[in-house]
C-alpha positions as CSV (number, residue, x, y, z in Angstrom):
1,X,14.1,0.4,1.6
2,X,12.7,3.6,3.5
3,X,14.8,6.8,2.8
4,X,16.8,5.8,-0.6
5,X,16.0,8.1,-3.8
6,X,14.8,4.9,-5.7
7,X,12.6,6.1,-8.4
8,X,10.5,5.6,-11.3
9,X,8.1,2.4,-11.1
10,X,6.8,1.0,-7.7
11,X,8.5,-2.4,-7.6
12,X,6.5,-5.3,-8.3
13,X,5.9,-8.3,-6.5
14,X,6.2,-11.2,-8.1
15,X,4.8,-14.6,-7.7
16,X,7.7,-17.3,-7.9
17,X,7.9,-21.0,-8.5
18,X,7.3,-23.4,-6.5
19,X,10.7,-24.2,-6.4
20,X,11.5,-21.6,-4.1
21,X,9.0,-22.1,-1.3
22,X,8.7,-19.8,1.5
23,X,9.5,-16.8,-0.4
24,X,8.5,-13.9,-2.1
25,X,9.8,-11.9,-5.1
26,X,10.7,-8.0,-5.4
27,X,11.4,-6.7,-8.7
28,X,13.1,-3.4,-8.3
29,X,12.5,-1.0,-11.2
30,X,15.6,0.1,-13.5
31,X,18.2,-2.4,-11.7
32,X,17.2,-5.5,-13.5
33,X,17.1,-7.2,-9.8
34,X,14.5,-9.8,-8.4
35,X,15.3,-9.8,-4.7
36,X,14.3,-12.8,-2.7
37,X,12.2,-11.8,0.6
38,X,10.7,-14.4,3.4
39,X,7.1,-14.8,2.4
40,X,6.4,-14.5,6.2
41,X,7.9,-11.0,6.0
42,X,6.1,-8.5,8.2
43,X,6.8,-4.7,7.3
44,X,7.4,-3.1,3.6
45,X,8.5,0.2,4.0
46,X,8.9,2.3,0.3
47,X,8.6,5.7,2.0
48,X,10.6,8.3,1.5
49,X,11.8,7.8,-2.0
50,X,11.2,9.3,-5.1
51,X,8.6,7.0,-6.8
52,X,6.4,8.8,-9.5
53,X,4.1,6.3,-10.8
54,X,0.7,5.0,-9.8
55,X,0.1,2.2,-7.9
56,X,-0.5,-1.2,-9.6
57,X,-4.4,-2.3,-9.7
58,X,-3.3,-5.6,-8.5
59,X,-1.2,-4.6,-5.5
60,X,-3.4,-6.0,-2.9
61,X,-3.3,-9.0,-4.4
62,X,0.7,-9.3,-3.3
63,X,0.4,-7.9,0.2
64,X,-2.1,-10.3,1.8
65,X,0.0,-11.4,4.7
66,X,1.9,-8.1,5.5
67,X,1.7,-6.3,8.8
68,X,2.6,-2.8,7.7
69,X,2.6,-1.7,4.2
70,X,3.8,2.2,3.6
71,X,4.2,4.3,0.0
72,X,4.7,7.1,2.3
73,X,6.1,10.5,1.2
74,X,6.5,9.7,-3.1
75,X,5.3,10.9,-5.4
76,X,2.7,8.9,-6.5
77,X,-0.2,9.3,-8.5
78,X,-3.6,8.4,-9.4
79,X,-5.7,6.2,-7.8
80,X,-5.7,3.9,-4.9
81,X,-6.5,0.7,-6.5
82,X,-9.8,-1.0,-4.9
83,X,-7.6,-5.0,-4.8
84,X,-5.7,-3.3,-1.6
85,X,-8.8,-4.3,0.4
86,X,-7.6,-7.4,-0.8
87,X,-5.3,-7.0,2.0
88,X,-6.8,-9.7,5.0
89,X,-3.9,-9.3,7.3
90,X,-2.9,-6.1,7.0
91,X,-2.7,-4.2,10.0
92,X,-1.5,-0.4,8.9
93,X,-1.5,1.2,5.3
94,X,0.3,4.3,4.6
95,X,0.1,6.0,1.6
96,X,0.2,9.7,2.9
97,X,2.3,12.6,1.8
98,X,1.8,11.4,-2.2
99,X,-0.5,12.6,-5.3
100,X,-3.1,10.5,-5.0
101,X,-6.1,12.2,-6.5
102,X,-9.0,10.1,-7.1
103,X,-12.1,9.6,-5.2
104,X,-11.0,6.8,-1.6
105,X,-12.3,3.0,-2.5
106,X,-15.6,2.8,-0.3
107,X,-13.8,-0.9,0.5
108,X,-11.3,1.2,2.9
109,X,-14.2,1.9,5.1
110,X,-15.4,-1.3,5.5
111,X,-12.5,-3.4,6.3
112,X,-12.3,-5.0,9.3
113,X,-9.0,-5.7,9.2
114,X,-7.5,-2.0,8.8
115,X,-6.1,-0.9,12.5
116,X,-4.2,2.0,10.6
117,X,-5.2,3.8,7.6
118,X,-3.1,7.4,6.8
119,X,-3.9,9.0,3.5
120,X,-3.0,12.4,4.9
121,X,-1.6,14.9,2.5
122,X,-2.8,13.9,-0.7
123,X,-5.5,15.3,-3.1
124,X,-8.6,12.5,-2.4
125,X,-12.3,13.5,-3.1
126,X,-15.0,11.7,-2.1
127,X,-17.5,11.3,1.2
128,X,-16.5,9.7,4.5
129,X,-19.2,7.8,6.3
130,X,-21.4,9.4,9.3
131,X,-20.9,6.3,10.9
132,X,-18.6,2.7,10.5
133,X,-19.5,-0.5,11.5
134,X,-19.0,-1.7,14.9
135,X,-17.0,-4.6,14.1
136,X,-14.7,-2.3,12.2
137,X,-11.0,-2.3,13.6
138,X,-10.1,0.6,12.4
139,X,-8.3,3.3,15.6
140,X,-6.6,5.5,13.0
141,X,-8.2,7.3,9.9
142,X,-5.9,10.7,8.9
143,X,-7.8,11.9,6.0
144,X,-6.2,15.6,6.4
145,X,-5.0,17.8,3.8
146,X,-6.9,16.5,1.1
């Protein structure tokens, strides 16, 4: 879904019944649309659309076993909800080129599962750590223009 003009609301992912194992639900804002995705689905791209809206507090809880998750290049607002530490398998998190102007959940530093973390170009406050832990994973932090 990288590069549409989808707007408004950040679709939500939905659990589903157990009557339709293996996959994952995608609400997309304003259609009225539940799309059906493989709950072994590696990449969800949203950048480069015109979302306005914050992020939802529970959103780590519904990417746990992506690869790649980017919000990329929106418009969105607020905070970055602490739950997308949530995230155990997540390998890079994009949320750069947004609004995003709270302080960055101390939980981003610790991960250890974080290879790729870009919050470039947003307007974050907050203090970045002298020093990580060694068993951290992290090989990219872009913390610019904020």
């Amino acid at each position: 879904m990288h590069e549409n003009q989808l707007q408004g609301d950040i679709p939500n992912f939905l659990p589903l019944p157990t009557s339709l194992p293996g996959m994952v639900g995608l609400s997309v804002a304003g259609l009225g649309t539940v799309i059906l995705l493989p709950a072994s689905i590696f990449y969800i791209d949203f950048a480069h659309n015109l979302f306005n809206a914050t992020i939802s507090t529970a959103i780590g809880n519904y990417i746990t076993s992506i690869f790649s998750f980017s919000l990329s290049n929106n418009q969105l607002r607020g905070s970055i909800p602490p739950s997308i530490c949530n995230a155990q398998f997540v390998s890079v998190i994009d949320l750069s080129n947004n609004e995003l102007n709270d302080m960055i959940p101390s939980c981003l530093m610790d991960n250890r599962v974080f290879d790729v973390l870009n919050l470039r170009s947003n307007k974050l406050v907050g203090t970045i750590p002298d020093t990580f832990q060694p068993s951290l994973s992290l090989e990219t932090l872009d913390l610019s223009g904020n």
